[in-house]
C-alpha positions in Angstrom: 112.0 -88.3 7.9 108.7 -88.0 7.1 105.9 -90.5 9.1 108.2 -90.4 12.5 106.4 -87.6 13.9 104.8 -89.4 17.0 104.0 -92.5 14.8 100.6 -94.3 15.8 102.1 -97.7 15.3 105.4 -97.6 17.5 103.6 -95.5 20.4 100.6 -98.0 20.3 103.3 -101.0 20.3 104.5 -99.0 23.2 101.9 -98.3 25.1 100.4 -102.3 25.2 104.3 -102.8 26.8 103.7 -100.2 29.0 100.2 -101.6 30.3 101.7 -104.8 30.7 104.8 -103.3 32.4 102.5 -101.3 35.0 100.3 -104.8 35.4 103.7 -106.4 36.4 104.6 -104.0 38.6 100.9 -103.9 40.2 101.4 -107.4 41.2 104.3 -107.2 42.1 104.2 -104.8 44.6 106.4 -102.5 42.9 104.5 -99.1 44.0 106.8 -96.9 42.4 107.4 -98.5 38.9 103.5 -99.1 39.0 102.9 -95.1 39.7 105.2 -94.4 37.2 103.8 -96.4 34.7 100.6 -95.3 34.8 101.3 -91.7 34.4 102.7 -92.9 31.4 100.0 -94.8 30.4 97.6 -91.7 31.2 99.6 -89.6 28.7 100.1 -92.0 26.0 96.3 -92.5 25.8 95.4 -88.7 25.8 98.0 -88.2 22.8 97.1 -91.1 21.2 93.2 -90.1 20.8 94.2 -86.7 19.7 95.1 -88.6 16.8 91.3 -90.0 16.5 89.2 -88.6 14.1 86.2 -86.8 15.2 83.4 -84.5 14.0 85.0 -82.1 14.7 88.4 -82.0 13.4 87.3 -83.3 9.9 86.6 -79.9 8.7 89.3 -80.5 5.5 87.6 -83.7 4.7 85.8 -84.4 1.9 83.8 -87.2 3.2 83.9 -86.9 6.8 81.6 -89.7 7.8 84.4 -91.9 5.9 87.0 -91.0 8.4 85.2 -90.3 12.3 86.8 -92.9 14.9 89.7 -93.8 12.7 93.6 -92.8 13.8 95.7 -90.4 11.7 99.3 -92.2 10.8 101.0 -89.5 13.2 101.1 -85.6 13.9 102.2 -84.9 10.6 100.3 -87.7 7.8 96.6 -87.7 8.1 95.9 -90.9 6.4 94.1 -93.1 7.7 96.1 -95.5 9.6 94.2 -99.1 9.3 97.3 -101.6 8.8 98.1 -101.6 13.1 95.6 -100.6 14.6 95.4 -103.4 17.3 98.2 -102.5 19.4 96.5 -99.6 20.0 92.8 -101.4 20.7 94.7 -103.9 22.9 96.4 -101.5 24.6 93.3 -100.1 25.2 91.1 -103.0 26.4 94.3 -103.6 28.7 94.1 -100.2 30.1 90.0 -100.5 30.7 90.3 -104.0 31.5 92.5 -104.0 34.7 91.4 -100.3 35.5 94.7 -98.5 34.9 93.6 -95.5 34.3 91.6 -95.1 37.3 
């Protein structure tokens, strides 16, 4: 099925779940849960921005200053993917917010 090859938009959706799972279990006490969460959270983020485009892997672009710091729809479709992108930036001012990456 083409665009369900590590789709942005679900992993994003899941990844702001995640944070607020790992948030949860943080205050919870839940040391576990809260370990395993952010290993998760740690992997999600460094696929995720492999999906980012950058100087350097813009080399089949036409206009490449069009397309730097926008997300690819998945592995597979290289549009740019604009329609969801705030799960992803929430996720991400989650994660940077309450330090869950540290």
């Amino acid at each position: 099925v083409r665009g369900q090859y590590a789709n942005n938009s679900v992993i994003s959706a899941c990844l702001e779940s995640i944070a607020v799972g790992a948030l949860t279990a943080r205050k919870t006490g839940d040391r576990q849960r809260y370990r395993d969460y952010t290993r998760t959270i740690r992997r999600t983020t460094a696929f995720l921005l492999r999906l980012q485009f950058t100087p350097e892997n813009t080399y089949y672009v036409q206009h490449r200053e069009r397309v730097v710091g926008a997300f690819k729809m998945d592995m597979i479709d290289s549009r740019v993917w604009c329609d969801s992108i705030w799960h992803l930036a929430n996720a991400l001012m989650k994660i940077h917010r309450h330090k869950l990456l540290d």
